[in-house]
C-alpha positions as CSV (number, residue, x, y, z in Angstrom):
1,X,0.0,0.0,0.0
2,X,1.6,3.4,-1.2
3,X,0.5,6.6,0.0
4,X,-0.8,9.4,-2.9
5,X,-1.4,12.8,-2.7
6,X,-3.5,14.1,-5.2
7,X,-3.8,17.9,-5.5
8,X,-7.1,18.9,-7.8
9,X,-9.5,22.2,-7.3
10,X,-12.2,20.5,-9.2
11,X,-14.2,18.6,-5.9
12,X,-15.3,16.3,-8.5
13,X,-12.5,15.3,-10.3
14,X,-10.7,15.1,-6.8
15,X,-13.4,12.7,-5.4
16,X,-12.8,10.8,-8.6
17,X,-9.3,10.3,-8.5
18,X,-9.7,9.8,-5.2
19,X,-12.0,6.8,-5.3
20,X,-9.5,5.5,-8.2
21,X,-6.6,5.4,-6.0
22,X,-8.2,4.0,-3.2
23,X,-9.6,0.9,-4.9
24,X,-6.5,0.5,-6.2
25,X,-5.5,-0.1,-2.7
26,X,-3.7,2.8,-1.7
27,X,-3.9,5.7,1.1
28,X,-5.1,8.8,-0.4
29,X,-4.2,12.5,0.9
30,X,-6.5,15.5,-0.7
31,X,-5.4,19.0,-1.4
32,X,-7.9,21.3,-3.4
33,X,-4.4,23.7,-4.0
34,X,-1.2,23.6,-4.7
35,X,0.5,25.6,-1.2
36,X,-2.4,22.9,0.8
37,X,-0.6,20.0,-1.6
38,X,3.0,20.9,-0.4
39,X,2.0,21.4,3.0
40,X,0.9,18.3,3.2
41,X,3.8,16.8,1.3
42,X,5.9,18.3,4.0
43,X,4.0,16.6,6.7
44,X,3.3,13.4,5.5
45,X,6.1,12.5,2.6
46,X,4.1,10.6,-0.2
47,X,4.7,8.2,-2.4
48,X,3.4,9.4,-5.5
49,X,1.9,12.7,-5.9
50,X,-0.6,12.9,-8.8
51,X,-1.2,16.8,-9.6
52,X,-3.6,19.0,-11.9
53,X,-1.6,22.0,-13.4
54,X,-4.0,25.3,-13.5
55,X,-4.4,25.5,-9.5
56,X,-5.2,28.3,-7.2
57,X,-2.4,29.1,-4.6
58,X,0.3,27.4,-6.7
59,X,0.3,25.1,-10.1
60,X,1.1,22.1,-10.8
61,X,4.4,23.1,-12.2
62,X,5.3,25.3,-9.2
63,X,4.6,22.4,-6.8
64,X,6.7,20.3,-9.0
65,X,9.3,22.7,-8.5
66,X,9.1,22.9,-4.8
67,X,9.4,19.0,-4.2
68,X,12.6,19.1,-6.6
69,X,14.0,21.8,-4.7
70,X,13.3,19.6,-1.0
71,X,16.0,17.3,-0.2
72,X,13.5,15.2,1.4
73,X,11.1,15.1,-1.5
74,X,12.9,15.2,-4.4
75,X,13.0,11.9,-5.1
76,X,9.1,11.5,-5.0
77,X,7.7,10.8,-8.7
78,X,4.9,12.9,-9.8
79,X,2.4,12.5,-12.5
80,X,1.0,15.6,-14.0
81,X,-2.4,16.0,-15.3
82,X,-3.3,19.1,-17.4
83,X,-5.7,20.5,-20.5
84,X,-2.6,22.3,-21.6
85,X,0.9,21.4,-22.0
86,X,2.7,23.5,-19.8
87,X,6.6,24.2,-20.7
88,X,8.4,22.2,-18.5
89,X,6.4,19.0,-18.0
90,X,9.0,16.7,-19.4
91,X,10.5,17.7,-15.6
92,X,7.2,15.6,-14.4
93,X,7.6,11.9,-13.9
94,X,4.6,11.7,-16.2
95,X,2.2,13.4,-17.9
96,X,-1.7,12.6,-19.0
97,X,-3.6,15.3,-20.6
98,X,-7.3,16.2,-19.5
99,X,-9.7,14.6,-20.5
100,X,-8.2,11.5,-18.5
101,X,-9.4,8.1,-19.4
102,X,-10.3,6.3,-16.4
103,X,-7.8,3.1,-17.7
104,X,-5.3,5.2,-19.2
105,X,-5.0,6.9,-15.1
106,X,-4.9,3.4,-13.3
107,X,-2.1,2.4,-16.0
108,X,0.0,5.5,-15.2
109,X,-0.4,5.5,-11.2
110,X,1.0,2.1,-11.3
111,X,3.6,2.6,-14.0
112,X,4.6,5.1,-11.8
113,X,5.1,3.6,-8.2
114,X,7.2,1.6,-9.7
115,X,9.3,4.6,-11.5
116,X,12.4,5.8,-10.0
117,X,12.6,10.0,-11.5
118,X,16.8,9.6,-12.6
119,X,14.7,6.5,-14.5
120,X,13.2,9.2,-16.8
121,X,14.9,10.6,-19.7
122,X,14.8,14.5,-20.3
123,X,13.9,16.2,-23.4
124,X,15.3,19.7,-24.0
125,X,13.5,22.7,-23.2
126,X,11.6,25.0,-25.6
127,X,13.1,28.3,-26.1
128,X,11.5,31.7,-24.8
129,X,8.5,33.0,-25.9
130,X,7.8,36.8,-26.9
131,X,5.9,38.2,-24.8
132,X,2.6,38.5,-27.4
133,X,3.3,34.6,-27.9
134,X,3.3,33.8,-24.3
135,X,-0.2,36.2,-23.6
136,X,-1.4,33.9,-25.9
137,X,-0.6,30.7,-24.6
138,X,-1.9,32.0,-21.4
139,X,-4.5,32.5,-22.7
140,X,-5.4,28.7,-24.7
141,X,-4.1,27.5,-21.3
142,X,-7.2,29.1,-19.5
143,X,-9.6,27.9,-22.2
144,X,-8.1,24.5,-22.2
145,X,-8.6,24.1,-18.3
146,X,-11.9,25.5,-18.6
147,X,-13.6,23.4,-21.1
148,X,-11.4,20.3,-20.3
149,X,-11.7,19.9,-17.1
150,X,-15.4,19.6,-16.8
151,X,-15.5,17.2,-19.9
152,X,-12.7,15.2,-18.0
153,X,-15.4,14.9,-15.2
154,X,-17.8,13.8,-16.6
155,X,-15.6,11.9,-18.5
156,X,-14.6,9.9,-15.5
157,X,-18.1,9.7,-14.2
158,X,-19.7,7.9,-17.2
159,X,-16.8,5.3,-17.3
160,X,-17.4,4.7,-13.5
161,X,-21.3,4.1,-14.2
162,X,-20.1,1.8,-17.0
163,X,-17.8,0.0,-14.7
164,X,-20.5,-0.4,-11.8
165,X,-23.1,-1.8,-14.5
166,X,-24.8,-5.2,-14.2
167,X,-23.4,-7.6,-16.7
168,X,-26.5,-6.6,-19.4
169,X,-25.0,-5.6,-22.2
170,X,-27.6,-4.2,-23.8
171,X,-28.9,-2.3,-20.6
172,X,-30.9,1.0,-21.3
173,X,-28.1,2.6,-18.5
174,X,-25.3,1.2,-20.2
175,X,-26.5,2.2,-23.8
176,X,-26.9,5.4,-22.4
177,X,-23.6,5.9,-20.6
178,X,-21.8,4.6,-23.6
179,X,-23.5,7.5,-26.2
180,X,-22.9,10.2,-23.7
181,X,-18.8,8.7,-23.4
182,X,-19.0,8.9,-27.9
183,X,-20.4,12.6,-27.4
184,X,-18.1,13.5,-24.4
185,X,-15.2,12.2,-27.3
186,X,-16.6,14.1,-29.8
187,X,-16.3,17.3,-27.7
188,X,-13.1,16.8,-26.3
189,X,-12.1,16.2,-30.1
190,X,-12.9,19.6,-30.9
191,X,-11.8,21.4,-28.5
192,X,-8.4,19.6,-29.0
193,X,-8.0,20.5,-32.7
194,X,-9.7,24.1,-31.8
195,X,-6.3,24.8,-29.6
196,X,-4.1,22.9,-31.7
197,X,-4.8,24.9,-34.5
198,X,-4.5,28.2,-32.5
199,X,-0.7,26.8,-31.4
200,X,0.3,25.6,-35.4
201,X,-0.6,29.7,-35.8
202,X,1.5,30.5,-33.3
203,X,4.1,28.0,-33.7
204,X,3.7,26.7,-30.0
205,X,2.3,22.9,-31.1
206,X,5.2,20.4,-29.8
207,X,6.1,17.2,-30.0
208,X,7.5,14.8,-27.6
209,X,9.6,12.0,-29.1
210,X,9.6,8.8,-27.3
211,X,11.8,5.6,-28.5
212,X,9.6,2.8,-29.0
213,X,8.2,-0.1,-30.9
214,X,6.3,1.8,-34.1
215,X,4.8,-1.8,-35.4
216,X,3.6,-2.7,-32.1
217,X,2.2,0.8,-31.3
218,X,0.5,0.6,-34.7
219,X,-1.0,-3.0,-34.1
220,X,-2.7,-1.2,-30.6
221,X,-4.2,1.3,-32.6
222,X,-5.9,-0.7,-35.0
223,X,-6.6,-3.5,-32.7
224,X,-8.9,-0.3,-30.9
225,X,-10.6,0.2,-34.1
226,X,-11.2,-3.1,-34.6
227,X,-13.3,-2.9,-31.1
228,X,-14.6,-0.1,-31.7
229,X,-16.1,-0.4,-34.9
230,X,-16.4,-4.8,-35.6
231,X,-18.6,-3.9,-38.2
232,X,-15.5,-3.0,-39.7
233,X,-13.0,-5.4,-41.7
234,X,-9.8,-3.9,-40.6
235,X,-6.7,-5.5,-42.3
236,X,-3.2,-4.9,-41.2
237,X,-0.1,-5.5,-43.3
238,X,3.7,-5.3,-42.9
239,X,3.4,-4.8,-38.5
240,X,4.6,-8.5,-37.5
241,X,8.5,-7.5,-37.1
242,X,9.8,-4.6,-34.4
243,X,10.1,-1.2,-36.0
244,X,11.9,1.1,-33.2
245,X,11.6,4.6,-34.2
246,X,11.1,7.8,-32.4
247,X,8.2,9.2,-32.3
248,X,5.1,11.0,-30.2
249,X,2.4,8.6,-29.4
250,X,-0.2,10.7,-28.6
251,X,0.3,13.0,-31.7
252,X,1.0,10.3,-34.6
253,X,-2.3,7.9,-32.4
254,X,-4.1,11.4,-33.4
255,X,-3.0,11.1,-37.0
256,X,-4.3,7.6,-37.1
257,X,-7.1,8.1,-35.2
258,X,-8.1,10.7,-38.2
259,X,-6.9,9.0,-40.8
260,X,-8.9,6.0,-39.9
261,X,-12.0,7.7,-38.9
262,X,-12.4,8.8,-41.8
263,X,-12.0,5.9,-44.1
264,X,-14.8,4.6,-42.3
265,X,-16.8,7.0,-42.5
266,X,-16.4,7.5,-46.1
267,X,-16.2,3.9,-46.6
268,X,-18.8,2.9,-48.4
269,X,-20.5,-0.3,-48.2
270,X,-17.7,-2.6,-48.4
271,X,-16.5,-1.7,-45.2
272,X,-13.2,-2.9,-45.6
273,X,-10.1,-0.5,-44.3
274,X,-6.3,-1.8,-45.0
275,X,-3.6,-0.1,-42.8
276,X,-0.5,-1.2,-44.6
277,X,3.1,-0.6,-42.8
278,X,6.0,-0.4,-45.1
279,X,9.7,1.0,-45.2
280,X,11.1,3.5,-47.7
281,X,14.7,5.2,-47.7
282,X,15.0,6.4,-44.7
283,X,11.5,6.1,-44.1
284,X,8.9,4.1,-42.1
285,X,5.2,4.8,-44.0
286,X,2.1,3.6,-43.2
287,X,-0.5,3.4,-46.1
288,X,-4.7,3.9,-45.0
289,X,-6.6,3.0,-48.0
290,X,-10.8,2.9,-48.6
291,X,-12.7,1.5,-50.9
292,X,-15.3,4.3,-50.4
293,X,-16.6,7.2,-52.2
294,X,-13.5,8.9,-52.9
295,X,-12.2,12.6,-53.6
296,X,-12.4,14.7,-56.6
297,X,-9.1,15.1,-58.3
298,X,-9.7,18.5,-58.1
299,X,-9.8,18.8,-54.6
300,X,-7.1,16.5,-52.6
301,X,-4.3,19.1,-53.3
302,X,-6.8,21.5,-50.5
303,X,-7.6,18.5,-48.0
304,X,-4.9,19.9,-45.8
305,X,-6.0,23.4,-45.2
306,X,-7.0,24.8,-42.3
307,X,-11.1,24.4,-42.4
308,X,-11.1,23.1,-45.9
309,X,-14.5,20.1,-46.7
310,X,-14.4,17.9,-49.4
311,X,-17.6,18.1,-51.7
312,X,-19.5,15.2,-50.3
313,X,-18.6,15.3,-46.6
314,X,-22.2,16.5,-45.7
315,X,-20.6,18.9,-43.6
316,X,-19.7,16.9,-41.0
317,X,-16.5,17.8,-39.2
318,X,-14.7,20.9,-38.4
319,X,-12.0,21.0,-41.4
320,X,-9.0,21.0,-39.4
321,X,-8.2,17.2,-38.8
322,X,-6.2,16.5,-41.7
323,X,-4.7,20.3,-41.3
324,X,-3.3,19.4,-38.1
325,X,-2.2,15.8,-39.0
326,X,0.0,16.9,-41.9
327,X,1.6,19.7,-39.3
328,X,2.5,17.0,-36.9
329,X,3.8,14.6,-39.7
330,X,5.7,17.7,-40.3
331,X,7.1,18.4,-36.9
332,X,8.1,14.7,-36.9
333,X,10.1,15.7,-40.2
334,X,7.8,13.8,-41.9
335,X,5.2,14.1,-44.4
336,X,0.9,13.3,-44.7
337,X,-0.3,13.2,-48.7
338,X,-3.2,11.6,-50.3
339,X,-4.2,9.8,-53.3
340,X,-7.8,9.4,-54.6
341,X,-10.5,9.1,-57.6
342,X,-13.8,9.6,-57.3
343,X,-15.6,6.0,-56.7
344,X,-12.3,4.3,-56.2
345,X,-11.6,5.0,-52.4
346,X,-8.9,6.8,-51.1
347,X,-5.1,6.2,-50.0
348,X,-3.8,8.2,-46.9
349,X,0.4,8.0,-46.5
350,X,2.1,8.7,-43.9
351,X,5.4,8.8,-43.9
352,X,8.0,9.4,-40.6
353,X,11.7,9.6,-40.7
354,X,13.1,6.2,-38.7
355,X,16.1,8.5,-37.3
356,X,15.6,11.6,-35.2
């Protein structure tokens, strides 16, 4: 049994992370600050301390910076939880962004227990901002929290109704909780590309590279889709070897995550999706093709602007999913294109340098 502190100003989202913790078997101090959080961390030293960023009285970050600075405390990991991406939280131990999937958190508090801080490797530091720049981030900071954190409650809510459920699958409470989880998604989604495409603007979007297993990460992501839509034929090719390659999980998952909603929902009937994974000089690509409706010819060389809709979307979307996956592709040093016909489906590449 470890001891957490968990320092949140939403009651809600405390009482829920709370509750997590705890029936995960653990003691479980509360701060709804971050001067009550280090108080407390002076008094009782914890073993983990599991923080939101935009708090009253101190922030994450400056709590953060306060443990590192005490001899005794130093050496405590923390996990930081945030809308936003703060500069600095590659100093954290760990970092989830708001909305927080109720998994994904249990995952990380026990990755974490079992993380010593020297374990974690550093990534360098973005530069200073202008001061226009920085009003700004401020600024998506605030709207991130705002918005964020009450989807992220109710977020955690719904899963924690699904999780107390009967075994009825087909439930009327179940079937509910599970449409408002898809509209909570489809919010958060949003809001998401909303901010990202106010940082691309500014140039403030970053990436954080992580060395890993790219066929293995791209077998996960497909083995989702296959759950999440088994409607679906979704066939993978080229992923049964190790590709290491670094890379940001989060951002290129978004890129897929795009990528492959859409070939379903322009699909067609034959509801077949192939995610192919091959290697080119230098290169690691991974082809999504459909067999759906297709793009005019006239119009793939715009399906990467900002706000830009296909004829025959039907207006659904915002227009600034690809738009942000061919700027991440980019800030990987990579590259997002597209090859289509009307009636013949469409081909999706993306292509990633295997060396940083």
């Amino acid at each position: 049994m470890s001891l957490v502190l968990i320092a949140e100003d939403e009651d809600a989202m405390l009482d829920i992370f709370a509750q997590i913790v705890e029936d995960m078997g653990h003691r479980v101090l509360r701060a709804h600050n971050g001067e009550e959080a280090l108080l407390l961390a002076r008094t009782q030293p914890p073993d983990l301390v599991v923080s939101d960023h935009m708090m009253p009285r101190r922030t994450g970050m400056e709590l953060l910076r306060e443990l590192r600075a005490d001899a005794a405390l130093r050496e405590v990991p923390f996990l930081l939880l945030s809308a936003a991406r703060p500069p600095g939280l590659e100093e954290a131990t760990a970092f989830l962004a708001k909305p927080v999937d109720l998994d994904t958190f249990e995952r990380a508090v026990r990755q974490v227990l079992r993380v010593r801080p020297e374990d974690v490797e550093p990534e360098a530091r973005a530069g200073a901002a202008d001061p226009g720049s920085a009003l700004r981030e401020e600024m998506l900071n605030w709207v991130a929290h705002e918005i964020k954190t009450p989807l992220s409650s109710a977020r955690l809510n719904a899963q924690m109704l699904l999780r107390k459920q009967t075994t009825r699958v087909d439930s009327d409470e179940r079937k509910h909780a599970e449409t408002i989880l898809r509209q909570l998604d489809r919010m958060n989604g949003l809001v998401t590309s909303i901010l990202d495409a106010a940082r691309l603007s500014d140039g403030k979007l970053m990436i954080h590279r992580e060395h890993g297993d790219f066929a293995s990460f791209l077998q996960g992501v497909v083995q989702e889709w296959r759950e999440l839509q088994p409607q679906v034929d979704f066939r993978l090719v080229g992923a049964e070897r190790p590709l290491p390659l670094s890379f940001d999980a989060e951002r290129v998952r978004n890129i897929l995550n795009n990528l492959l909603s859409n070939a379903v929902k322009y699909g067609g009937e034959r509801r077949h999706v192939e995610v192919t994974l091959a290697l080119s000089p230098g290169l690691a690509v991974v082809h999504v093709r459909d067999w759906g409706q297709g793009i005019a010819a006239s119009e793939v060389p715009n399906i990467f602007e900002r706000f830009h809709r296909a004829e025959g979307s039907g207006g659904s979307g915002h227009g600034l999913g690809l738009y942000i996956a061919s700027a991440i592709a980019r800030l990987h040093g990579g590259s997002l294109n597209a090859k289509s016909n009307l009636g013949e489906g469409s081909t999706f590449s993306l292509r990633l340098p295997l060396r940083h």
